[in-house]
C-alpha positions as a Python dict, from the first residue, in 0.01 Angstrom:
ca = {
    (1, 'X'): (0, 0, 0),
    (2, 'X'): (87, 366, 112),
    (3, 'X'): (303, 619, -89),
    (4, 'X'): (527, 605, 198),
    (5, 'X'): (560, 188, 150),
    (6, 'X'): (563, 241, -245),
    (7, 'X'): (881, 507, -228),
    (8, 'X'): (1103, 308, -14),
    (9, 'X'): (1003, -40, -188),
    (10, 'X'): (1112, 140, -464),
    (11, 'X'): (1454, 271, -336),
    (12, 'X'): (1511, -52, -163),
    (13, 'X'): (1525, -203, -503),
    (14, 'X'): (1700, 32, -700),
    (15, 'X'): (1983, -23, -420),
    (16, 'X'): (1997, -370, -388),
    (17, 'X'): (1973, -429, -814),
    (18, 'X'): (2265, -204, -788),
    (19, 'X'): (2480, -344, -532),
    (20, 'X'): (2368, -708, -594),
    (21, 'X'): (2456, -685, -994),
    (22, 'X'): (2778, -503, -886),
    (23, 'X'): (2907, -795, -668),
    (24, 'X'): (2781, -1123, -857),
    (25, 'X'): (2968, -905, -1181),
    (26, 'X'): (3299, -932, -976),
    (27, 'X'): (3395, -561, -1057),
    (28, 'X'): (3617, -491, -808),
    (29, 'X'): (3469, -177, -700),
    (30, 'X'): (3138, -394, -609),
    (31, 'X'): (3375, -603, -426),
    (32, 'X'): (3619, -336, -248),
    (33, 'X'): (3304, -298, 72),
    (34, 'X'): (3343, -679, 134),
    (35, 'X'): (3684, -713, 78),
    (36, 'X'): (3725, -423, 338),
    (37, 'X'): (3562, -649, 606),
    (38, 'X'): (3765, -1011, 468),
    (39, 'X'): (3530, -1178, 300),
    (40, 'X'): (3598, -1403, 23),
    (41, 'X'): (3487, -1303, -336),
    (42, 'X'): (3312, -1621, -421),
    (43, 'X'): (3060, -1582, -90),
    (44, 'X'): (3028, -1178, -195),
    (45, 'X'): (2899, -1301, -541),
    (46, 'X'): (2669, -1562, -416),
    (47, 'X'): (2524, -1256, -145),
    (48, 'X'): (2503, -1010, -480),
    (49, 'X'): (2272, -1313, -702),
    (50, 'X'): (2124, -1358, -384),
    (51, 'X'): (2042, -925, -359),
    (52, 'X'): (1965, -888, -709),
    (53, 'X'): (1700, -1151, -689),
    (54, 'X'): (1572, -1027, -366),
    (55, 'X'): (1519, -679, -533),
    (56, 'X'): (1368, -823, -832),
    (57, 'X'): (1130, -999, -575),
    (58, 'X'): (1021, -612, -447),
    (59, 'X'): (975, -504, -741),
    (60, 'X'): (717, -794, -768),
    (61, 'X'): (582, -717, -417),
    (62, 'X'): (525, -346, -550),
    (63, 'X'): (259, -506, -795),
    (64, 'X'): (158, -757, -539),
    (65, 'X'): (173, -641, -184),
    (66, 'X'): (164, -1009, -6),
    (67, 'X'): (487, -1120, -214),
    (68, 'X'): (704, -816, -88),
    (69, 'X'): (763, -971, 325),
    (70, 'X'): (953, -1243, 151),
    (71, 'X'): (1211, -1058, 6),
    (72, 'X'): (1244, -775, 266),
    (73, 'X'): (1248, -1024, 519),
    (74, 'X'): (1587, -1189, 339),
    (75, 'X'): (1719, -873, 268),
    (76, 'X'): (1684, -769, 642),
    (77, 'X'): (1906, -1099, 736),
    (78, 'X'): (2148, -982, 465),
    (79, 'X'): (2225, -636, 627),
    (80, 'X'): (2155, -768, 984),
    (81, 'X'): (2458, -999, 877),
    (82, 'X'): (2651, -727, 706),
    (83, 'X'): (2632, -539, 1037),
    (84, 'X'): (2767, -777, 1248),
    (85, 'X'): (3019, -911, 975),
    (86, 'X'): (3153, -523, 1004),
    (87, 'X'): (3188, -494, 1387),
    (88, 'X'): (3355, -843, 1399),
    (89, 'X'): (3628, -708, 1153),
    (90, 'X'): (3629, -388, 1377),
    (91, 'X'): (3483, -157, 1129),
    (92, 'X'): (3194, -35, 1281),
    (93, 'X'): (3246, 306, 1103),
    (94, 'X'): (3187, 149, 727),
    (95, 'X'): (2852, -50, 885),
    (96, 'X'): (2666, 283, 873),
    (97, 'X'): (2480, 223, 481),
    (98, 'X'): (2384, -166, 620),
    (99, 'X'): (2259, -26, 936),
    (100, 'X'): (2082, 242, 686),
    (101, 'X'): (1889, -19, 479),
    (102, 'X'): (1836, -229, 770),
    (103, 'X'): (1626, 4, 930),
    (104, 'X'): (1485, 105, 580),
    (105, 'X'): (1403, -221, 555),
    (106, 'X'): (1220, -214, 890),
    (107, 'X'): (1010, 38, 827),
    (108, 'X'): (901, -100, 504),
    (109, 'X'): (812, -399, 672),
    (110, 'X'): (582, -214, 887),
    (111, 'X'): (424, -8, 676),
    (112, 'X'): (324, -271, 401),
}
């Protein structure tokens, strides 16, 4: 694995522990982004497990490089998803981070 593929793998996870942890908690302020774009809290805390695990699955993959498509493969559904949740609820503007990872998340996929 590159340096390149290494530093974002890393990132990636950092972000996702971060955000995951802060929506399955139900702090509000984890919540406010998906509250913004009316969805429920119970389905934001199942996608924040669901992120937390997935990072915890790159940080795996950064040990072993073959286990790290699985989770950046989910994780690129999950902001594909958040995109398109955002421009249904007409807030394209706020879509701008999932449309960051997403394409974070692309690149790591080629580069690994």
């Amino acid at each position: 694995m590159t340096t390149n593929a290494t530093i974002i793998l890393a990132f990636l996870a950092v972000v996702f522990v971060i955000s995951g942890l802060s929506k399955a908690s139900g702090n509000p302020k984890g919540l406010s982004g998906t509250r913004d774009v009316n969805v429920k809290d119970g389905i934001a805390r199942v996608i924040g497990v669901f992120e937390a695990l997935l990072a915890l699955g790159l940080i795996l993959g950064l040990k072993w490089n073959w286990m790290a498509y699985f989770p950046l493969v989910g994780l690129w559904f999950f902001m594909a998803g958040a995109i398109f949740v955002h421009f249904k609820a007409n807030k394209a503007k706020t879509a701008f981070p999932a449309f960051f990872l997403l394409t974070l998340i692309s690149i790591a996929l080629v580069l690994i």
